[in-house]
C-alpha positions in Angstrom: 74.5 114.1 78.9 74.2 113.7 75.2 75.7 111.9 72.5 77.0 113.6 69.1 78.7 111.8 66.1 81.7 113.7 65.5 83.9 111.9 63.0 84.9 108.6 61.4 88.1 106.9 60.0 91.2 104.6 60.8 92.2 106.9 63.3 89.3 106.2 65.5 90.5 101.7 65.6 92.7 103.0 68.7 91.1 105.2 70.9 91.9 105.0 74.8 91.4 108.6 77.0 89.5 111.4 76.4 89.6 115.0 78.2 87.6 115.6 81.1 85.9 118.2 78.9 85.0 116.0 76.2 87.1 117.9 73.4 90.4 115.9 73.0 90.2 112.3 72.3 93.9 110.4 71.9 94.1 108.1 68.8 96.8 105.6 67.1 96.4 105.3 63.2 97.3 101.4 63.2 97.8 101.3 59.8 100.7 103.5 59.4 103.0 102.0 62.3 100.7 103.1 65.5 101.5 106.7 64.9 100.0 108.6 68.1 98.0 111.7 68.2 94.8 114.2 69.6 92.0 115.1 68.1 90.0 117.6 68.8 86.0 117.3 68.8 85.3 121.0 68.2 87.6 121.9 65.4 87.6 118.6 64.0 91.1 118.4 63.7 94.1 116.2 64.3 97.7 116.3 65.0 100.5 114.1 65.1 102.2 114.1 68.8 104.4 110.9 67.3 105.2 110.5 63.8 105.8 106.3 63.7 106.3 103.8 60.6 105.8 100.2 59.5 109.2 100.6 58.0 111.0 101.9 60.7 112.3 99.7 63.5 109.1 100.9 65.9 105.6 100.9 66.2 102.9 102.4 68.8 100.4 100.6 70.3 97.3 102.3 71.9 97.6 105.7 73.1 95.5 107.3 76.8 94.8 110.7 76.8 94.9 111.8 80.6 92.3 113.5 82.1 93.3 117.1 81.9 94.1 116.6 78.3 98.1 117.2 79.1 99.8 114.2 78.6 99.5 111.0 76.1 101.0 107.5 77.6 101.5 105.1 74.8 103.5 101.5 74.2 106.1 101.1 71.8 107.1 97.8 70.5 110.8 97.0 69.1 112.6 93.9 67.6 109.7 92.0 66.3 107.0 93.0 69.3 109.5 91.1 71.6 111.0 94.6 73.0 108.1 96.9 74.6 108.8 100.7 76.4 106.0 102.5 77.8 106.2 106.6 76.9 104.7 110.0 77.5 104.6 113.1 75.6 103.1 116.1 76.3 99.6 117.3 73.9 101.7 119.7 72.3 103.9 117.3 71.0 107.2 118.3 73.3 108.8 116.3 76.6 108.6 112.3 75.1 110.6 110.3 77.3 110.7 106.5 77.9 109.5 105.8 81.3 111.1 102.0 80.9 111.8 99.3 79.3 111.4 95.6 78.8 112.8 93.2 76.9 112.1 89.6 75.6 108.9 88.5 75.4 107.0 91.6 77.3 104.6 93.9 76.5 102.8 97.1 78.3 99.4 98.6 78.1 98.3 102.1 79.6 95.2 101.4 81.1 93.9 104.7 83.1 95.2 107.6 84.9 95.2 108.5 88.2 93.2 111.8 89.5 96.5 114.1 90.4 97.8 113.0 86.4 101.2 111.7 88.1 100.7 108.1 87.4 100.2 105.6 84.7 98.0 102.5 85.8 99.2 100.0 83.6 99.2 96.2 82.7 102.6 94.9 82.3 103.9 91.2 81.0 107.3 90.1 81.1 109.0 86.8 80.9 105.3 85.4 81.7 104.5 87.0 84.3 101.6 89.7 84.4 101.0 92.5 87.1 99.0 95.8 87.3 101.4 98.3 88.1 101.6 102.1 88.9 103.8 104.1 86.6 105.3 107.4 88.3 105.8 110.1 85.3 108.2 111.6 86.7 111.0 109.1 87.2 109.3 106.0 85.7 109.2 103.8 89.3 106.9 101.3 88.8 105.4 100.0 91.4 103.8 96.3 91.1 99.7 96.5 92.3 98.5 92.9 92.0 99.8 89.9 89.9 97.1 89.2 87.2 96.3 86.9 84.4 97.2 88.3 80.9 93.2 88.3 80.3 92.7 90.8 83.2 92.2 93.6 80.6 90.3 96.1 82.2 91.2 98.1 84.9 90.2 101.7 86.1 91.7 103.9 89.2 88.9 105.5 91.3 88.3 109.1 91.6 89.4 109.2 94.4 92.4 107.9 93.8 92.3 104.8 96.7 91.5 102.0 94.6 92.1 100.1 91.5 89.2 98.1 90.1 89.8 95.5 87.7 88.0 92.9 85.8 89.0 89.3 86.2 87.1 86.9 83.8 83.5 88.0 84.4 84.3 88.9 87.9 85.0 92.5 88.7 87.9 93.3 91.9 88.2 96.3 93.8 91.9 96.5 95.4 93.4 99.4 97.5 96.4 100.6 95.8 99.0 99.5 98.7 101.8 97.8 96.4 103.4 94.7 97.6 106.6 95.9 96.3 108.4 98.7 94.8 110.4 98.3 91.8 112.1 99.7 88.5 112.3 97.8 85.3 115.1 98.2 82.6 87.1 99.1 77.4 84.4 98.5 79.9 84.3 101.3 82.5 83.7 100.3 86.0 80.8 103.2 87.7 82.0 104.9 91.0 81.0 106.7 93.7 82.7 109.7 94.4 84.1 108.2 97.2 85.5 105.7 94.9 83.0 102.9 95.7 81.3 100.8 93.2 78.3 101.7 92.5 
């Protein structure tokens, strides 16, 4: 393992999900409405998967690269950041599509990917309430984890798939990703095991 400064800039404020490989890193330039994008370590370039603006009616919110370097799930936040949808679109810039949407008072992070690339852990608030939820790119079903605080801000899915690990306050959880119930609605990495364990 080594470590290599490759670039600096705005771009780099929102960074969430890199490849597997190490050359595409998925960004949101904050400063001009959360517009989402790659960029790529070896050439050093970028490009805009998402063209957003401060004076349009929506903005993006940080962007996760998935693993294989195919897809990039993002928020986007409407009517004064009180309307939130959670997207995907594919690296080459083709296939967005809202996987849902809330409404009043909600917002929606991406946190991680699972290992097969079909799902979108995420951390989702509405009306109050906040859960971890599974995301299915396909047909948006979102399936509700575990009910969490709205601190709960870091959570990872193993390698292998079977868990979700999540940090509560300064405790860190390890749940198996059984969801209490199916539904659709209208930082820190944790080290593993192979097996998925903690280490």
């Amino acid at each position: 393992m080594s470590l290599q400064r490759v670039d600096s800039g705005e771009r780099f404020r929102l960074v969430k999900g890199v490849s597997s490989d190490g050359r595409l890193i998925g960004f949101s330039y904050s400063d001009s409405g959360g517009s989402q994008g790659l960029y790529d370590t070896v050439t050093r370039e970028e490009k805009i998967l998402v063209k957003l603006d401060w004076n349009g009616d929506t903005y993006g919110g940080t962007p996760l690269l998935s693993r294989d370097g195919k897809w990039l799930a993002f928020a986007t936040y409407k009517n004064r950041a009180q309307d939130a949808e959670l997207r995907v679109v594919r690296a080459d810039g083709s296939g967005m599509r809202t996987l849902f949407k809330l409404t009043g008072n909600s917002w929606v992070i991406p946190k991680d990917w699972t290992p097969d690339q079909r799902h979108v852990l995420a951390q989702v608030s509405s009306q109050g309430t906040t859960h971890l939820c599974l995301v299915n790119i396909a047909d948006g079903e979102v399936r509700r984890l575990k009910q969490v605080s709205s601190s709960d801000h870091h959570a990872f899915v193993s390698p292998n798939g079977a868990h979700v690990v999540y940090v509560a306050g300064a405790a860190v959880r390890s749940d198996r990703r059984r969801p209490k119930k199916s539904t659709r609605l209208a930082g820190n990495p944790c080290p593993h095991h192979g097996d998925g364990r903690l280490l």
